[in-house]
Structure formats: structure tokens, C-alpha cells
C-alpha positions in Angstrom: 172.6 27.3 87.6 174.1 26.5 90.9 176.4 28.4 92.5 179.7 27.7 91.7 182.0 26.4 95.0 185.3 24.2 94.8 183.0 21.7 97.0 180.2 21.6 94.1 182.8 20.6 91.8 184.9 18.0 93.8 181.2 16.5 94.5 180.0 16.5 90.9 183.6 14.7 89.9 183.7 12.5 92.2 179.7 11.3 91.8 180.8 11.0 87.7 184.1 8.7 89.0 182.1 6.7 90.6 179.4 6.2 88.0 181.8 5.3 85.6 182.6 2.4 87.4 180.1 -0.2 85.8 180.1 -2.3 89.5 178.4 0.5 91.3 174.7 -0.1 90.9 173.0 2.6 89.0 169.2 2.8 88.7 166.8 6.0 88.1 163.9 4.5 89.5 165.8 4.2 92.9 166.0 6.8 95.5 169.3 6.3 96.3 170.6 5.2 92.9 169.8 7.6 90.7 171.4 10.5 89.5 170.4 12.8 92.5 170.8 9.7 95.1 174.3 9.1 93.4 175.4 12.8 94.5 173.4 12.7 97.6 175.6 9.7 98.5 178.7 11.7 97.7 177.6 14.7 99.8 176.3 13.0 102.8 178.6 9.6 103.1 175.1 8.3 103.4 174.8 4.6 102.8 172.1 4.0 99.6 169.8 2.2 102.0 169.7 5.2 104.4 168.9 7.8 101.6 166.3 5.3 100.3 164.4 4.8 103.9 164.8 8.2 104.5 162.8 9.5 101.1 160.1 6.7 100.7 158.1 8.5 103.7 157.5 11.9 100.9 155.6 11.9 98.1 156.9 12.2 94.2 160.7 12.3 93.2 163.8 14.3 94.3 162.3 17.5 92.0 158.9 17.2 94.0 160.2 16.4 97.3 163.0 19.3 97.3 160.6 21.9 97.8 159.2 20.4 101.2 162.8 21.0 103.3 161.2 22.8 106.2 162.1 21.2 109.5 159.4 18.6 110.6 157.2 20.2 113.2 155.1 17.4 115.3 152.2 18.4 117.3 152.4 18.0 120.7 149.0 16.3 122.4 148.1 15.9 125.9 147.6 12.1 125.8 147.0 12.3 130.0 147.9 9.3 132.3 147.7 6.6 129.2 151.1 5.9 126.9 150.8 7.5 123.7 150.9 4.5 121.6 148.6 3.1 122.9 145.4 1.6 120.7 143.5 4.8 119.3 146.3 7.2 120.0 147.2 9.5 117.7 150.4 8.7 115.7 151.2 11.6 112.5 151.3 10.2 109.4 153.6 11.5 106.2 155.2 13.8 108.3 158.6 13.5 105.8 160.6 11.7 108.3 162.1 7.9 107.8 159.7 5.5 109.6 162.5 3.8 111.2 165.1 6.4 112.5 163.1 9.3 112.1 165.9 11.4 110.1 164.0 13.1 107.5 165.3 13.5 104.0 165.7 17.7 104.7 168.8 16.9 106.0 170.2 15.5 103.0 168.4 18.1 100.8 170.2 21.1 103.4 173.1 19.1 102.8 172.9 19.7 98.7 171.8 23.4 99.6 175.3 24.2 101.2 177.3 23.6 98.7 175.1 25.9 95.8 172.4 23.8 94.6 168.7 25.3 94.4 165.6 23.4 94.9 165.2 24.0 90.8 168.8 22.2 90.3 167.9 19.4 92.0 165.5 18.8 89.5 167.5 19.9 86.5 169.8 16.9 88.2 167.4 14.1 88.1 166.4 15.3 84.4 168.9 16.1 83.0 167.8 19.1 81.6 169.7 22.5 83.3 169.4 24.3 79.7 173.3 25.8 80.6 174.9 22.1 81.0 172.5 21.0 78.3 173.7 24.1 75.9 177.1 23.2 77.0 177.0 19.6 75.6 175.8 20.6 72.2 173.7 18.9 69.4 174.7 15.3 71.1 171.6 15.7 73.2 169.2 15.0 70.6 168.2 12.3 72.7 169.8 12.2 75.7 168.2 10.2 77.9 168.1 11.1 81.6 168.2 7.8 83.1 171.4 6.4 81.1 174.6 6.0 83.3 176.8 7.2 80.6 174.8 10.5 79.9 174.7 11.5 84.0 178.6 10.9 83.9 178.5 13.3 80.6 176.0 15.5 82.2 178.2 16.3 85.5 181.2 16.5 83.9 180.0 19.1 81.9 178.3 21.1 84.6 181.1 20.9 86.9 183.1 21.7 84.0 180.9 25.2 83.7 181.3 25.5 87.5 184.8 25.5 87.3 185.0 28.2 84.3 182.4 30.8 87.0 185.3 29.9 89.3 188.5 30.9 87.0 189.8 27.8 86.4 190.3 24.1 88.1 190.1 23.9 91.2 190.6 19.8 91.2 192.6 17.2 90.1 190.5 14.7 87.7 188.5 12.4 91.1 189.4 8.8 91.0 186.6 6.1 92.5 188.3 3.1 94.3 186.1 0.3 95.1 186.4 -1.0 98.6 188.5 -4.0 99.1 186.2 -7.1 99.5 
């Protein structure tokens, strides 16, 4: 279980707020829209497409790729008087970092880390399946499938429910998502 922190809990109620609203795109087989991309979003103030660009340089999902957050190391070579670009120069490949702006997805993963999630809760996350939130909601998860919008609202209002109780009590008004105005 993660550690408990007010921050972890505002997060977790705000990312359900928002997925209740049936406008904001939810889908598991997207990075960004998932259930982990959905609190990444909240965290971060990332925009989905950043979050997306940013994990489609690692391999596997958010369970696999959370246990590759050290910092990007690049080796340096002495490419001598030619650019380094040029044809037949060495350029690393699947080094974690977005192709385009270079920002790897450790920063979003450090991000999660501050405010009490482990590497294992980030999979719990995109599962579903933290056997404390899961004992929490019962018998009613029979068949809870972890790639249903209603069941991720369920599922982190329950664990940020069991957050709250490590803390003593609520730390939060109920969190209210507002669309932007178009």
C-alpha cells in the first residue's frame, strides 16, 4: 500500500472527479488515458499527448516501465572534427527518453514516487488489483474489470478512502472536475 500523504489523496479524488465525467476520454490501451495516465495527468499537469510521447520510447506498460526510473545516462563519444549526426554516426537507441523533447517518462514516474506510491503500486494501479483496496471493496469484485471507467473511479475512491483512514480522518473536501470552457 502506498504511503498515506494528504497529496495522495487530493490526487486520487481528483483523478476519480475527473473520470466520472463521461467527456474526458478514457481508454486502457492508451498511455496517457488509462488508469495510471489519468493520475499521471493529475500529478504532473502534463497534457495526455506529452505523457503518451514521453512513454512510447520504453518497452511494456506503466507496471513494466516503473521499474526502469534511473536517470538516462548517454555515452559520450569522440566523434572528432565531423558533426555527430552525420551519416554512420552513432545515435542511442531506446534510451527511455521521448524522441522528440527528450524528457523521459522518469520524471513523471519520480513525480508519482513523491507523493507515496511504490514501483509495485503503480502496477496495482493499472490492474486494479492492490489486494488492500480490493479487500476494501468487497465481494463486488467478482469481476471487476480493470479497464472499466466506472470500476477505476470505484477503485480510487476506495484506496484514497483507506489512505485517508492511515491518516486519521479526511483530509479533503469531496474534488470537483470542471471542464474547461470551450
Amino acid at each position: 500500500m502506498a504511503k498515506a500523504s494528504r497529496e495522495l489523496v487530493i490526487a486520487l479524488r481528483q483523478t476519480a472527479a475527473r473520470l466520472v465525467v463521461e467527456s474526458v476520454p478514457y481508454r486502457w490501451g492508451s498511455f496517457s488515458l488509462c488508469n495510471c495516465g489519468h493520475l499521471a495527468q493529475t500529478v504532473t499537469g502534463l497534457a495526455p499527448g506529452e505523457i503518451e510521447s514521453r512513454a512510447s520510447r520504453g518497452e511494456g506498460d506503466w507496471a513494466t516501465q516503473a521499474w526502469y526510473t534511473e536517470p538516462v545516462r548517454f555515452p559520450s563519444f569522440d566523434y572528432g572534427d565531423r558533426p555527430a549526426l552525420d551519416e554512420g554516426a552513432w545515435e542511442p537507441e531506446d534510451v527511455g527518453a521521448c524522441q522528440v523533447t527528450g524528457a523521459p517518462l522518469d520524471d513523471v514516474f519520480r513525480s508519482l514516487y513523491r507523493l507515496g506510491l511504490s514501483r509495485e503500486d503503480v502496477g496495482y494501479l493499472e490492474r486494479l488489483s492492490d489486494p488492500a483496496v480490493r479487500r476494501r471493496l468487497g465481494k463486488s469484485t467478482v469481476r471487476f474489470a480493470h479497464h472499466d471507467r466506472r470500476n477505476v473511479v470505484t477503485y480510487l475512491e476506495a484506496w484514497a478512502d483507506l489512505l485517508e483512514e492511515d491518516l486519521g480522518g479526511p483530509v479533503a473536501e469531496p474534488a470537483v472536475y470542471l471542464e474547461a470552457a470551450e
